[in-house]
N, C-alpha and C positions, 0 to 999 in steps of 0.2 A: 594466563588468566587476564592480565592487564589487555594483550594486543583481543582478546574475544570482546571487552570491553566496551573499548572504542571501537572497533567495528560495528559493535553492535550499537554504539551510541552514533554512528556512521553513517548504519544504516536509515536508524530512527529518525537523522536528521532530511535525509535524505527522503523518506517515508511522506514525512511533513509537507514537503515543494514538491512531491506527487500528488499528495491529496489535494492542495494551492493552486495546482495546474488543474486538477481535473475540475476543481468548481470554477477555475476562469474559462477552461474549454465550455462547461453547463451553462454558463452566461452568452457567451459567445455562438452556442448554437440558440439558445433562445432568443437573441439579437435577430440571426439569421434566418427562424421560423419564420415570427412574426413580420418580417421585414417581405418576405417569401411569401407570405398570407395577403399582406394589403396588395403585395403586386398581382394576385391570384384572385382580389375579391370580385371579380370582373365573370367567373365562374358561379354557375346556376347554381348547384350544390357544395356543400360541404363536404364532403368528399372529393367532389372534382379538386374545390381549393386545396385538396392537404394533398392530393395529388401532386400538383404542378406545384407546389411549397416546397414539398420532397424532393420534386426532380429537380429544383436549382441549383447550382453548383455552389453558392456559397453556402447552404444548407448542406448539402454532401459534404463539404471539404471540411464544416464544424462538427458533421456526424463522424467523420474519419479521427480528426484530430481529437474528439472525446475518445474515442473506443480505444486509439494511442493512447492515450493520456490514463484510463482506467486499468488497461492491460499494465501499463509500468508502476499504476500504484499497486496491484495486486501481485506484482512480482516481489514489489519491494517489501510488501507485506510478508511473504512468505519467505525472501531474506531474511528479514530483520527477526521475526518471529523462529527461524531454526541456528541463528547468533544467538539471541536470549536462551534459547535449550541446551544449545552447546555449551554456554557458559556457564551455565546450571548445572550442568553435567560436571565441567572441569571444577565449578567450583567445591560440590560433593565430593570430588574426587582427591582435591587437595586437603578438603575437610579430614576427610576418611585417613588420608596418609600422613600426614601431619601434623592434624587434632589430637591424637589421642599419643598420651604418654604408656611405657610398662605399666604405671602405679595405677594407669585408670582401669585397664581391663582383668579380667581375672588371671593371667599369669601374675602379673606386679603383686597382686594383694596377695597370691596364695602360694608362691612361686612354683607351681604345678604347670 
């Protein structure tokens, strides 16, 4: 039960500096949009700009590293999330086997 615990507070911690990463990746691509947009304002339309904004590479490389960054908190999430069941699990299960005395269920009382 203990080691399902801390795994589980393991993962949570862990959870935390995925979620941390994936808003400094959100900043970081938004640096690189608008940074992509003024060098782009030189384009007739608005569209054209978000065009050639997208194709930059430093735009790419912050669109990759979010989508990294999203996919490891969403793992992490679904770690940490089947640690907390399993320990719920063991811990009903330790409940079950070791909560209850003879005297609490009805053989103890009735010795039937």
């Amino acid at each position: 039960m203990v080691d399902f615990v801390n795994w589980a507070a393991y993962a949570g911690g862990q959870l935390a500096l995925a979620a941390v990463n994936e808003k400094e990746c959100e900043g970081h691509l938004a640096v690189a949009q608008a940074r992509a947009a003024v060098a782009a304002r030189a384009e007739k339309t608005v569209a054209a700009q978000k065009a050639v904004a997208a194709d930059d590479p430093d735009v790419q490389e912050a669109t990759a590293a979010l989508t990294e960054a999203y996919a490891r908190r969403k793992i992490l999430e679904a770690v940490h999330a089947g640690l907390e069941t399993k320990g719920r699990v063991v811990s009903r299960e330790l409940t079950r086997r070791t909560g209850t005395s003879s005297l609490e269920n009805r053989t103890g009382k009735w010795g039937t």
